[in-house]
N, C-alpha and C positions, 0 to 999 in steps of 0.2 A: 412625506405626505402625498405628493404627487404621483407617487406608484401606487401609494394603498387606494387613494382615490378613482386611478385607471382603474386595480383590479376591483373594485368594486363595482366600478358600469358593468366591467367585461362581465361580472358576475351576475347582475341585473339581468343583461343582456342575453346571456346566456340561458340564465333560468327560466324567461320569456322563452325563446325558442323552445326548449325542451320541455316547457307545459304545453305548449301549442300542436293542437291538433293537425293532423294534415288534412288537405280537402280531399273528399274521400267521395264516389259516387250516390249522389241521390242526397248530399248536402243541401242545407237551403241557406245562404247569405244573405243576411237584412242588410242593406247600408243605406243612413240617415245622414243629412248634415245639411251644408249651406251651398248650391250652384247656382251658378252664373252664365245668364245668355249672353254673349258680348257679338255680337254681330258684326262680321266684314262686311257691311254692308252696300250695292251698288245700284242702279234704277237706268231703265229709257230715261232719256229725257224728255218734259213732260211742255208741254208746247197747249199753250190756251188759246192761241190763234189770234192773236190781238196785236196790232201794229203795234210795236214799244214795246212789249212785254217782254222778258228774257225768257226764253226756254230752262227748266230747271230740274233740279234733280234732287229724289228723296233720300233720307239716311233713315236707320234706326238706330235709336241707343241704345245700353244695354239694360238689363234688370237681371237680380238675385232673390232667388225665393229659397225653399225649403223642397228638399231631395226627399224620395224614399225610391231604393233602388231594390229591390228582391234579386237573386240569383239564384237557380236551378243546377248544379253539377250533375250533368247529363254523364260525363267519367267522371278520372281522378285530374283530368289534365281541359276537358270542354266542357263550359258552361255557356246555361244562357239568360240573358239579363236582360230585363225591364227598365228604361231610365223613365221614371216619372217623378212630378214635383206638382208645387201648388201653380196655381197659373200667373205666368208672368204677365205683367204690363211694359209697353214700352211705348215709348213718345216718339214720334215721327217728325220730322223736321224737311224739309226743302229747300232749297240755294240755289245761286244762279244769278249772274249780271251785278251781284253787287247786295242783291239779296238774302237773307236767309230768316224762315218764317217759321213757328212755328205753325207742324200742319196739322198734328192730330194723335191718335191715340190707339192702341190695340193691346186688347190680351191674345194670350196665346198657350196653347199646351201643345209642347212635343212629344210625346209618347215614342220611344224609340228600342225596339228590338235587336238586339247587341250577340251574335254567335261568340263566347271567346274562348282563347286557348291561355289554358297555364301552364308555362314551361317547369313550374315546380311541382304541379299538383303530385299529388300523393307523396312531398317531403314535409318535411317539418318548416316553421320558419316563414319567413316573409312571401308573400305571394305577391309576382308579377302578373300580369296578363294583356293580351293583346285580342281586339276584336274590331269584327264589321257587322252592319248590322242595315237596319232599315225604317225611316223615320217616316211619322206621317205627322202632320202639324195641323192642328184647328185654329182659325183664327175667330175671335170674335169680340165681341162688345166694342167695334170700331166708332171712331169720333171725329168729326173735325173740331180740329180750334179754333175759337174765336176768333185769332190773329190771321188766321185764313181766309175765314167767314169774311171780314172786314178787306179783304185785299179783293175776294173773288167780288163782292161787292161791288167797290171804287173801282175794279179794272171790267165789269161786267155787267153791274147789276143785278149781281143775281140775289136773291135774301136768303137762301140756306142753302146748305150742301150735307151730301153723306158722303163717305167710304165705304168701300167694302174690300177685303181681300181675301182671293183665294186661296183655299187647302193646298197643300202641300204635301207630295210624297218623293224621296229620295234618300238614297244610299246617308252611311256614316260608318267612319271611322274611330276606334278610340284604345287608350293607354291607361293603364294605372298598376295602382299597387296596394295591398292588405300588407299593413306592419303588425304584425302581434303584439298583443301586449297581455295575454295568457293562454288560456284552456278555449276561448269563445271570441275572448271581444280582441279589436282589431282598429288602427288609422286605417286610414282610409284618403288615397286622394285618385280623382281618375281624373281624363281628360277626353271630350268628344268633338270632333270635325265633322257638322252636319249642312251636308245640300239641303237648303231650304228656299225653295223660289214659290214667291207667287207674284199672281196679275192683279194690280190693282184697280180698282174704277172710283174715279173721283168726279162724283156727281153734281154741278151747279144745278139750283133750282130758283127760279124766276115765279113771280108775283099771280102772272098769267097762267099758271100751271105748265110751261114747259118745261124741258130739261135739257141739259148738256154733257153729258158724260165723254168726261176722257179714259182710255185707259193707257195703262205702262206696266211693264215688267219689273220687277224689286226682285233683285237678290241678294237674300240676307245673308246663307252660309256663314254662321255663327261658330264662333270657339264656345265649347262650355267646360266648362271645371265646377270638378264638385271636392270637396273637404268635408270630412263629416269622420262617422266612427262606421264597423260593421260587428254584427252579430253574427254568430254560426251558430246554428241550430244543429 
């Protein structure tokens, strides 16, 4: 039972590969699924100049949306690839002395342009691939948190605050792989290491109409993984 069971994967197995097209130039790759911002994330430390107060540092957490990544096969072995998705949210936090607050909030789209190479392209069978490429990141609909609001308050006086943070452009790295599973359709898992720095300004605002803005550096340099399926067109 155990042999007839192997040769039957082997047989599965097999029959996948030998439907499956090779990628051939001027191919067009849809890939769809579920990725993930997970952010290494590190900050200046952010100093409100207040006798007591501990100097502190931002983090970002992660968020998962929904992928759709197009690929262009420029040959049989270089493509070039699109990573876009719907746009992430992530929650911003602060620590420090004993601290740790929630600060606020941001979405974000990275749009990132991927050159890669397929060391199989033009065989049959599972596709590897390897690329670099070049990311630009929009941030927007920034927030602070209440729990903030109330600390900037008690330690200031102030009655509102904004955020704001800036674009971002830099380099990225990334891995993955197309598993066939016929003629077209395909797994799909890749993986992206992307430079993503920006300057933050985190704005106290007083009663009187004045303001206070600090700034600091956040570097997110995020891992992303995506999972999902591909089409060939």
């Amino acid at each position: 039972m155990k042999k007839l069971l192997n040769l039957a994967l082997a047989t599965l197995v097999a029959g996948a590969a030998a439907s499956t097209q090779a990628y051939e130039t001027g191919d067009l790759i849809l890939r769809a699924g579920v990725v993930t911002v997970d952010p290494d994330a590190s900050s200046d430390t952010i100093d409100l100049g207040v006798e007591g107060v501990p100097t502190l540092e931002a983090d970002v957490d992660s968020s998962t949306q929904l992928s759709i990544i197009p690929v262009w096969m420029l040959t049989e072995s270089w493509g070039l690839e699109l990573l876009a998705a719907t746009p992430f949210d992530h929650d911003i936090s602060v620590s420090g002395g004993g601290l740790n607050l929630d600060a606020g909030k941001t979405k974000q789209l990275p749009p990132t342009l991927t050159l890669q190479w397929y060391p199989r392209g033009g065989q049959t069978g599972w596709q590897p691939y390897l690329g670099i490429g070049l990311n630009y990141t929009l941030f927007f609909s920034e927030d602070v948190d209440g729990e903030l609001k109330g600390a900037l308050n008690a330690v200031l006086g102030a009655t509102d605050a904004n955020l704001k943070l800036d674009d971002s452009f830099g380099l990225s790295a990334s891995a993955g792989v197309d598993i066939p599973l016929g003629e077209h359709w395909s797994l799909n898992a890749g993986l992206w290491y992307i430079d993503i720095d920006t300057e933050a300004t985190l704005t106290a605002k007083f009663a009187d109409g004045s303001k206070a803005p600090v700034k600091f550096d956040v570097d997110i340099d995020p891992w992303v993984y995506n999972f999902g399926i591909a089409y060939k067109f």
